[in-house]
N, CA, C and O atoms as a GROMACS GRO file, in nm:
protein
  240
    1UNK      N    1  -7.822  12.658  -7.730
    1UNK     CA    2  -7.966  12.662  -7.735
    1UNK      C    3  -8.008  12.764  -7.841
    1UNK      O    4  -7.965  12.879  -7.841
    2UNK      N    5  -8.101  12.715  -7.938
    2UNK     CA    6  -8.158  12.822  -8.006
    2UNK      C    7  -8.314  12.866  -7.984
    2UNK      O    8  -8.424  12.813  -8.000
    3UNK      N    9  -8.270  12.972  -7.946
    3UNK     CA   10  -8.389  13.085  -7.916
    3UNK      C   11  -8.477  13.157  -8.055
    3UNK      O   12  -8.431  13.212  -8.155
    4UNK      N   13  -8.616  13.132  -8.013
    4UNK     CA   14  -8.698  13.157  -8.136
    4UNK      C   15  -8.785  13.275  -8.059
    4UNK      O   16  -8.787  13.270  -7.936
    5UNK      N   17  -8.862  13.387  -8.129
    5UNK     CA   18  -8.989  13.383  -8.113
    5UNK      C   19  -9.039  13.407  -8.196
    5UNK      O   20  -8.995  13.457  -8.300
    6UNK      N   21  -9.188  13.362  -8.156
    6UNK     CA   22  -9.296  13.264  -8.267
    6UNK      C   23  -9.444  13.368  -8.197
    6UNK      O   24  -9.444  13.387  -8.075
    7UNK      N   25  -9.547  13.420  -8.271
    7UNK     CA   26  -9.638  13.399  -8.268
    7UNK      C   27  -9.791  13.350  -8.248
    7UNK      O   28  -9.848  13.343  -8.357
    8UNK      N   29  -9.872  13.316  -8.142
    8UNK     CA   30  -9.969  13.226  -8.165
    8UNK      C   31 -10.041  13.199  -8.311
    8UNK      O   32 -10.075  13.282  -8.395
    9UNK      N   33 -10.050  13.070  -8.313
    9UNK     CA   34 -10.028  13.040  -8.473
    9UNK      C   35  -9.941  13.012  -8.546
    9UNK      O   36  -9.954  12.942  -8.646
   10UNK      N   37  -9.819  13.075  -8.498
   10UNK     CA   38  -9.675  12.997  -8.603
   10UNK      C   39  -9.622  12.898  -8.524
   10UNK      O   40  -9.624  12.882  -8.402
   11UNK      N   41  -9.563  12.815  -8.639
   11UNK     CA   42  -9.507  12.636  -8.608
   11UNK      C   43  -9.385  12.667  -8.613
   11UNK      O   44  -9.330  12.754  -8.681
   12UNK      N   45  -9.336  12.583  -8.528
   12UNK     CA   46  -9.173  12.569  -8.557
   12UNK      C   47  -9.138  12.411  -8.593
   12UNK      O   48  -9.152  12.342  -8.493
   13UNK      N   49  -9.093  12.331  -8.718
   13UNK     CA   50  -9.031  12.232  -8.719
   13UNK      C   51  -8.913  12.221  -8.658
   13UNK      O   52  -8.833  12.311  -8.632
   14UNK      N   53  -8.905  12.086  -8.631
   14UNK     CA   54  -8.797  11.983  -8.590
   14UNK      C   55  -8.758  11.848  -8.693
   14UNK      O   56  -8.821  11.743  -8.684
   15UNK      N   57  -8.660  11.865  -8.777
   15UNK     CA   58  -8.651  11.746  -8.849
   15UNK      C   59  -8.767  11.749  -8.971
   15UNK      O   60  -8.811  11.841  -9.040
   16UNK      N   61  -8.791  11.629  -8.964
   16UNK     CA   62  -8.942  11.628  -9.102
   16UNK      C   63  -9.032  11.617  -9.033
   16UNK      O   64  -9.136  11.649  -9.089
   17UNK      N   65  -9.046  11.573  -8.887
   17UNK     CA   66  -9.197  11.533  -8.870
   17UNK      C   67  -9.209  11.512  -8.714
   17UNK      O   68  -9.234  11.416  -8.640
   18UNK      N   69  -9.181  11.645  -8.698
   18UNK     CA   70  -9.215  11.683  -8.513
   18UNK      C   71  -9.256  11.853  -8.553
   18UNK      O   72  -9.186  11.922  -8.627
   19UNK      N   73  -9.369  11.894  -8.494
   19UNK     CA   74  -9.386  12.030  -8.540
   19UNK      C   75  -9.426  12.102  -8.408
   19UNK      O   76  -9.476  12.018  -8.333
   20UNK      N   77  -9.423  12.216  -8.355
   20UNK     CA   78  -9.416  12.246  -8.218
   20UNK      C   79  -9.481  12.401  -8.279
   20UNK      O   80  -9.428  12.484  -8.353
   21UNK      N   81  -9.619  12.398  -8.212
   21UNK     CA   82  -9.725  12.525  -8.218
   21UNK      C   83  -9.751  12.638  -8.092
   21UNK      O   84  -9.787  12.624  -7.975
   22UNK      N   85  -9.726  12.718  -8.146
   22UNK     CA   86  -9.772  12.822  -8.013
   22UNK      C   87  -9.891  12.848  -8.038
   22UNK      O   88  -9.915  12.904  -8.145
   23UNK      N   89 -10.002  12.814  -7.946
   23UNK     CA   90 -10.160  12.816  -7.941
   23UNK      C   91 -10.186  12.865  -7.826
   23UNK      O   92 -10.260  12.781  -7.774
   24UNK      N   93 -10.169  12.950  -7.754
   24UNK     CA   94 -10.189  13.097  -7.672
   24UNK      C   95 -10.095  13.177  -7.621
   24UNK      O   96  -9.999  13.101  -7.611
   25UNK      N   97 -10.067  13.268  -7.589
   25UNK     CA   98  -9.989  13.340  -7.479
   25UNK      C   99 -10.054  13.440  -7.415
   25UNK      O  100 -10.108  13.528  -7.483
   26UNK      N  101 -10.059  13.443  -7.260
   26UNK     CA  102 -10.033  13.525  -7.181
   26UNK      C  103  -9.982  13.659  -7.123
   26UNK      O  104  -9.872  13.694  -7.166
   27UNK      N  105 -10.029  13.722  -7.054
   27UNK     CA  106  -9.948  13.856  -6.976
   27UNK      C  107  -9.872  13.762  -6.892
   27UNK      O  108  -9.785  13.841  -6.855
   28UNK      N  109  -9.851  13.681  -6.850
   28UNK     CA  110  -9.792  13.617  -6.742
   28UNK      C  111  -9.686  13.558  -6.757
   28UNK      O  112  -9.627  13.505  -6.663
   29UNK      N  113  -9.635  13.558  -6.903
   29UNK     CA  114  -9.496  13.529  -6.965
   29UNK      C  115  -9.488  13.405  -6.980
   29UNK      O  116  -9.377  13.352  -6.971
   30UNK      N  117  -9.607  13.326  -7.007
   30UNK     CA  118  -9.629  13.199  -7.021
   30UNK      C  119  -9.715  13.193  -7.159
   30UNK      O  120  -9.791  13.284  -7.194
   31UNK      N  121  -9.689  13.054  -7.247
   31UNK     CA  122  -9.744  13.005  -7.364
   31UNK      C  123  -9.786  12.881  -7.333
   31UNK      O  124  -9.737  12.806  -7.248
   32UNK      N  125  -9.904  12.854  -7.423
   32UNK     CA  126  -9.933  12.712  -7.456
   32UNK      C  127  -9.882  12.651  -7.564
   32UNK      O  128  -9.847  12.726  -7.655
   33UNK      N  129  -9.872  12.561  -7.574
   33UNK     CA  130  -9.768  12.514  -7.686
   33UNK      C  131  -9.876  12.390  -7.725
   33UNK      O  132  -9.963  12.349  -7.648
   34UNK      N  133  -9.856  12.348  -7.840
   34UNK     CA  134  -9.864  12.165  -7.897
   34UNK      C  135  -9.781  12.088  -7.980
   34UNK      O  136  -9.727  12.140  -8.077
   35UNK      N  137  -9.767  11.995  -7.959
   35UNK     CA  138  -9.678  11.939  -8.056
   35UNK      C  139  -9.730  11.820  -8.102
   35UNK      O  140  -9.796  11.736  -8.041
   36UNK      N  141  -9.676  11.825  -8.262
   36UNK     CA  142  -9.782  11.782  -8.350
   36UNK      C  143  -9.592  11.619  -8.322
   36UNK      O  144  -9.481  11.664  -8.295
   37UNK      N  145  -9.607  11.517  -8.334
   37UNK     CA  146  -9.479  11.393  -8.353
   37UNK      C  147  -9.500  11.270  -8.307
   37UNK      O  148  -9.540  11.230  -8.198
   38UNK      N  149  -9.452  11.188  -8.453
   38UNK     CA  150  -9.448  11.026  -8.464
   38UNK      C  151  -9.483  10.979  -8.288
   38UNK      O  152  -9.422  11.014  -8.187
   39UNK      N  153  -9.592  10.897  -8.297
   39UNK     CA  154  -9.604  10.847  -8.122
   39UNK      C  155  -9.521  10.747  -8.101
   39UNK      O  156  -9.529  10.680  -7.998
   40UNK      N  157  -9.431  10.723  -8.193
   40UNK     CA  158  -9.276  10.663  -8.066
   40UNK      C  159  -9.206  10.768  -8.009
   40UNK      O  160  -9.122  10.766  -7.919
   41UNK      N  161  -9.245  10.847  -8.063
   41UNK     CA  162  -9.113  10.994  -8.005
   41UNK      C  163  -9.177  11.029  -7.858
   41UNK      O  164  -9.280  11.096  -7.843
   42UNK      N  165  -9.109  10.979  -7.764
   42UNK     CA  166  -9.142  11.042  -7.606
   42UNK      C  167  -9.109  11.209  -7.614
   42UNK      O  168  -9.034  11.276  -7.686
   43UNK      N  169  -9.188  11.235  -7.522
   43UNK     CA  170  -9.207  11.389  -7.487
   43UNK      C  171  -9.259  11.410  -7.325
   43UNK      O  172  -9.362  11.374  -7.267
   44UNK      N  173  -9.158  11.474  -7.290
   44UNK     CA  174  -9.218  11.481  -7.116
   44UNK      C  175  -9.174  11.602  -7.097
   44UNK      O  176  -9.089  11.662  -7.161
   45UNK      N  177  -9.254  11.647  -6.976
   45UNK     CA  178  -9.188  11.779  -6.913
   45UNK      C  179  -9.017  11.744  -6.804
   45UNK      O  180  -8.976  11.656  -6.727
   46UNK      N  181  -8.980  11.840  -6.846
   46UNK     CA  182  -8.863  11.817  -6.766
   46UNK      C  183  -8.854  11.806  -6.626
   46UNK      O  184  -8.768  11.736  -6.572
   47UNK      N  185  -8.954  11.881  -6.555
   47UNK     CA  186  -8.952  11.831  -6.407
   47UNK      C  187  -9.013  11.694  -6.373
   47UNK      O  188  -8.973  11.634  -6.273
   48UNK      N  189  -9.110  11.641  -6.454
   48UNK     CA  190  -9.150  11.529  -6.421
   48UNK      C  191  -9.016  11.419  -6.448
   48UNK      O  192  -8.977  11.332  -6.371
   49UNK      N  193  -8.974  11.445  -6.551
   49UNK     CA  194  -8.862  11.348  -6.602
   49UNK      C  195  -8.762  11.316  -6.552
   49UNK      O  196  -8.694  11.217  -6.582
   50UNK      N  197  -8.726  11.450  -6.411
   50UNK     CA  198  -8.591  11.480  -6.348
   50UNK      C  199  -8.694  11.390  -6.191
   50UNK      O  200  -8.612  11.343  -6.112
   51UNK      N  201  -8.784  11.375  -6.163
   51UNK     CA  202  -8.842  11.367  -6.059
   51UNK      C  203  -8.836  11.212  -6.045
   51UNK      O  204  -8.812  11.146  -5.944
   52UNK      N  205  -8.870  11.160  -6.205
   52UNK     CA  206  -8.907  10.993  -6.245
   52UNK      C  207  -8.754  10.975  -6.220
   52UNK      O  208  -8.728  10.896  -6.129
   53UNK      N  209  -8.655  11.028  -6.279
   53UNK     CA  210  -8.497  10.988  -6.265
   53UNK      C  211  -8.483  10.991  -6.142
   53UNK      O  212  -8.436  10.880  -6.120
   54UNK      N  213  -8.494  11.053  -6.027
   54UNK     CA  214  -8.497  11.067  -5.877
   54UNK      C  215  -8.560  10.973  -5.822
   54UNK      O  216  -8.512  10.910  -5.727
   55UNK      N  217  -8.659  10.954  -5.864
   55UNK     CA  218  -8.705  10.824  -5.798
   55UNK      C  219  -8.672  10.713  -5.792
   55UNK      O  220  -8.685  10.641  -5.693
   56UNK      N  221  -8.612  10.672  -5.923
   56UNK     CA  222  -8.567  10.572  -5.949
   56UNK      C  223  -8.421  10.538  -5.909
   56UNK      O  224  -8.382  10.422  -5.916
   57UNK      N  225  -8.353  10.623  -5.873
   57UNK     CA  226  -8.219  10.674  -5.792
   57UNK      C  227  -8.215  10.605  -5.688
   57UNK      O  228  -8.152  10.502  -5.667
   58UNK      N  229  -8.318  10.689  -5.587
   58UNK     CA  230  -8.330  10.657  -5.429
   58UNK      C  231  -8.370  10.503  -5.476
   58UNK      O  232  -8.270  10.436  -5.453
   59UNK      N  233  -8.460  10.428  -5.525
   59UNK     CA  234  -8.516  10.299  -5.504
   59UNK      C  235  -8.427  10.190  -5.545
   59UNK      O  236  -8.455  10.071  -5.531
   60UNK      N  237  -8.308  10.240  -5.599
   60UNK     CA  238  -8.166  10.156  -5.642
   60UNK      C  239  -8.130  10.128  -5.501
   60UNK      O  240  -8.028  10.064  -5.474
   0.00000   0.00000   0.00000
């Protein structure tokens, strides 16, 4: 895993054309993020994604 830190206001690329913004942070050790990428490229949070895979588990 590579570990960054970034600024509110600085971008981090991915490739040519996925760009990932830090647009607030917190005392609470939490950021807002955005990400700027092609809308075929899926993007989910990981608990939802691990939750959708679970579901779909049990309903097999």
């Amino acid at each position: 895993m590579l570990v960054l830190t970034r600024r509110v206001g600085e971008t981090i690329r991915i490739g040519d054309d996925i760009f990932v913004t830090v647009l607030e942070s917190n005392s609470a050790n939490s950021a807002r993020i955005g990400i700027k990428a092609p809308r075929d490229v899926e993007i989910l949070r990981t608990e939802l994604d691990d939750r959708a895979r679970e579901q779909a588990r049990v309903a097999d």
